[in-house]
C-alpha positions as CSV (number, residue, x, y, z in Angstrom):
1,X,-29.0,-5.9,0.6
2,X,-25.6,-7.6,1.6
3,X,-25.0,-9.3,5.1
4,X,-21.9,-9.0,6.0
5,X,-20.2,-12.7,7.4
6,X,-18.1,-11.0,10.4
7,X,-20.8,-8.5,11.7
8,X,-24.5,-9.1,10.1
9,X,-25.0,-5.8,9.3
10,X,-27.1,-4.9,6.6
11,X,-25.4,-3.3,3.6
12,X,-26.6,-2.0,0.4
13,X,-26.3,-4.1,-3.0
14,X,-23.2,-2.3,-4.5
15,X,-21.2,-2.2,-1.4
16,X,-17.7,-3.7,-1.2
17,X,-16.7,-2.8,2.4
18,X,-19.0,-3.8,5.2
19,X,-20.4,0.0,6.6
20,X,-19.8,-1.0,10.1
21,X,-16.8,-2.8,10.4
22,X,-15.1,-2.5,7.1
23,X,-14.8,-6.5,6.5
24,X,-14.6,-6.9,2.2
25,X,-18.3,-8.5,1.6
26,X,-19.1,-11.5,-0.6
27,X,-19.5,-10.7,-4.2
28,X,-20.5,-14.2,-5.1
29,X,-24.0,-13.0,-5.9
30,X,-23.5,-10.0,-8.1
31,X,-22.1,-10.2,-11.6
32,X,-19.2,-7.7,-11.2
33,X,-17.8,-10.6,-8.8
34,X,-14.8,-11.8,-10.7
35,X,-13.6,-8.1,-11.8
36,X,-13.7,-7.2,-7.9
37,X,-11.2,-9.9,-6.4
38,X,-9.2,-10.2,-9.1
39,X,-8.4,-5.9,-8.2
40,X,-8.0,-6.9,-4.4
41,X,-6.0,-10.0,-5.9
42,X,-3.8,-7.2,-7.7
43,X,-3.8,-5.1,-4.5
44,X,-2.4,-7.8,-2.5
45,X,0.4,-8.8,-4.8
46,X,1.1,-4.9,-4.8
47,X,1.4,-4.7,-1.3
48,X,3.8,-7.6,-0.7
49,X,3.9,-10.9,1.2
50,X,1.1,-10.0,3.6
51,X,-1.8,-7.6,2.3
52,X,-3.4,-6.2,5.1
53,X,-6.8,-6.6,2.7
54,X,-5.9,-10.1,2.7
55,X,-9.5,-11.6,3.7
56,X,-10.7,-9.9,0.1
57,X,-8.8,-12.5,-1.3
58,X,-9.3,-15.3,1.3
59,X,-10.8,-19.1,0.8
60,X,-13.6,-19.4,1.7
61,X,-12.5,-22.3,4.1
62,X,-10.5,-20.8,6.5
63,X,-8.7,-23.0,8.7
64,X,-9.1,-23.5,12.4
65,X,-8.4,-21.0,14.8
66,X,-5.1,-21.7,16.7
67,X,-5.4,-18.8,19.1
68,X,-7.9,-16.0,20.4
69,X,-7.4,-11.8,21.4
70,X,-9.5,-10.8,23.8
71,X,-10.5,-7.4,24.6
72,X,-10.2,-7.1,28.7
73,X,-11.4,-4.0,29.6
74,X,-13.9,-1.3,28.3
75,X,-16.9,-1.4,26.4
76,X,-16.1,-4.1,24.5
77,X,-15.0,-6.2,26.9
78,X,-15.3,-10.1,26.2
79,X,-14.9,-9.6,22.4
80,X,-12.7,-11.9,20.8
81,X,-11.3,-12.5,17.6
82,X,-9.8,-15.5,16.5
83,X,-6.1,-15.9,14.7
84,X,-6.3,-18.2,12.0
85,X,-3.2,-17.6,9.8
86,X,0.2,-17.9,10.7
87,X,0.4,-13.8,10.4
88,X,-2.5,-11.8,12.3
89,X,-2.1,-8.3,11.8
90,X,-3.7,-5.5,14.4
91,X,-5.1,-2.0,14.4
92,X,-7.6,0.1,12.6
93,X,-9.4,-0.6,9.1
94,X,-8.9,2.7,6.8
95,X,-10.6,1.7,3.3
96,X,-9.5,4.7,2.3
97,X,-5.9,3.3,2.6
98,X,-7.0,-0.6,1.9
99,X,-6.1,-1.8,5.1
100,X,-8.3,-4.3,6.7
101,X,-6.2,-6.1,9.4
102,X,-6.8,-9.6,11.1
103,X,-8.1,-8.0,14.2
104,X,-10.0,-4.8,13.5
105,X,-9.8,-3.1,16.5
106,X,-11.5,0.6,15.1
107,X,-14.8,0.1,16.8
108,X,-13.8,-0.4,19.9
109,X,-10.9,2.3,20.2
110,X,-12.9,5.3,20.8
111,X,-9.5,7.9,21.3
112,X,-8.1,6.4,17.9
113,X,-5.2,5.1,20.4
114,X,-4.5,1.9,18.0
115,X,-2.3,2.6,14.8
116,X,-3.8,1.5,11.0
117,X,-0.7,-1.4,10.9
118,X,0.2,-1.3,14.8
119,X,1.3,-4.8,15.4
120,X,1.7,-8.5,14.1
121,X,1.4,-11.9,15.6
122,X,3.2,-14.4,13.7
123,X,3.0,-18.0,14.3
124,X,6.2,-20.1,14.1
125,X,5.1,-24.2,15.2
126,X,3.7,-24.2,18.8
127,X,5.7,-20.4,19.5
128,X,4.0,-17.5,18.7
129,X,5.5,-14.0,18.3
130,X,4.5,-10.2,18.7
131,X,5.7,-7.2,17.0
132,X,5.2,-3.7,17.2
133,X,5.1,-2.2,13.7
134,X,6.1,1.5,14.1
135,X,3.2,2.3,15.8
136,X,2.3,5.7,17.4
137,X,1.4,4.5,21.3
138,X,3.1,1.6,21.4
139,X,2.9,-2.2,22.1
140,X,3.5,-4.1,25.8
141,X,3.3,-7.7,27.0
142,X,2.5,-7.7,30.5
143,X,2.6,-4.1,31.3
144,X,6.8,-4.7,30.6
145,X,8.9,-2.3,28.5
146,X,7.3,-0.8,25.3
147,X,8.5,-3.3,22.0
148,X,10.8,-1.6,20.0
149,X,9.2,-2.0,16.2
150,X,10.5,-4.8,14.5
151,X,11.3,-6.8,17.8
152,X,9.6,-9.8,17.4
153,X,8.7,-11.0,21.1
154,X,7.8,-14.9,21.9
155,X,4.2,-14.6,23.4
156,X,2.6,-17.3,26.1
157,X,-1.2,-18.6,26.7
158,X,-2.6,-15.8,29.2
159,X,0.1,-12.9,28.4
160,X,-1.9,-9.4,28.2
161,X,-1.0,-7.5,25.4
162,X,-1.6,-3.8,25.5
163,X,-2.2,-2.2,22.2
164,X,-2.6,1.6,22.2
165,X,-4.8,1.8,25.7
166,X,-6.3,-1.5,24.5
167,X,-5.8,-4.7,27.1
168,X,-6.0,-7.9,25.0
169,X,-5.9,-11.4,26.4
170,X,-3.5,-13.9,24.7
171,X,-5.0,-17.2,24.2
172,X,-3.4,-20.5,23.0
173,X,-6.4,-22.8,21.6
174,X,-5.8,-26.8,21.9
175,X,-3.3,-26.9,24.6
């Protein structure tokens, strides 16, 4: 069995995808390890700047966390997932499809409200930026005006970002 790194599920020797939550597992330990990230490797490069498999392909070391999504209401309130990278993409994994953004939110979107590639948090120095990326049910900071995709929005420590008929907590780490 597997353990996958993000959720500690259980998964059987030959998996790729974590079962639960759809993270890329380790390889390290089977032989076929190589062959399988250098295909995500090819995948990513495929898919452009960003690959929204990207952590198939990740260090190992990842760097610090620079700022935290947290979910507000619901179920799965208190969950939080760290940004690490200067681009965190959000929505729903789809292996299917290869997409396997920053901040999976699939599990805790029970009416499938949240887009595969709804939105992306870039970082840019000490600004950070949101933009919706053509999703279905939208993106808002603040309960304002719906983002119009493509229109990158600066984003401050505490701003509540509503993704689909998810309420996410912006937070700024270090200041």
């Amino acid at each position: 069995m597997i353990t996958c790194d993000k959720c500690r599920t259980e998964n059987a020797d030959d998996a790729q995808y974590c079962d639960e939550c759809g993270t890329p597992l380790d390889c390290s330990e089977r032989p076929a390890a190589a062959s399988v990230v250098a295909i995500s490797e090819a995948a990513a490069a495929r898919q452009g700047a960003h690959s929204w498999s990207s952590a198939a392909a990740a260090p190992a070391n990842k760097q610090a966390a620079h700022a935290t999504l947290t979910i507000q209401r619901g179920r799965s309130a208190g969950k939080e997932f760290p940004l690490h990278e200067d681009e965190s993409y959000i929505g729903r994994w789809d292996a299917d499809s290869g997409i396997f953004p920053d901040v999976d939110l699939d599990a805790d979107d029970p009416e499938a409200k949240v887009s595969r590639r709804h939105a992306r948090i870039t970082r840019r120095g000490p600004q950070h930026f949101i933009e919706d990326l053509g999703s279905t049910n939208g993106t808002f900071i603040n309960r304002g005006r719906r983002l119009l995709p493509g229109d990158r929005q600066p984003l401050n420590d505490g701003d509540e970002i509503i993704i689909g008929k998810t309420f996410l907590r912006f937070k700024v780490l270090g200041q």
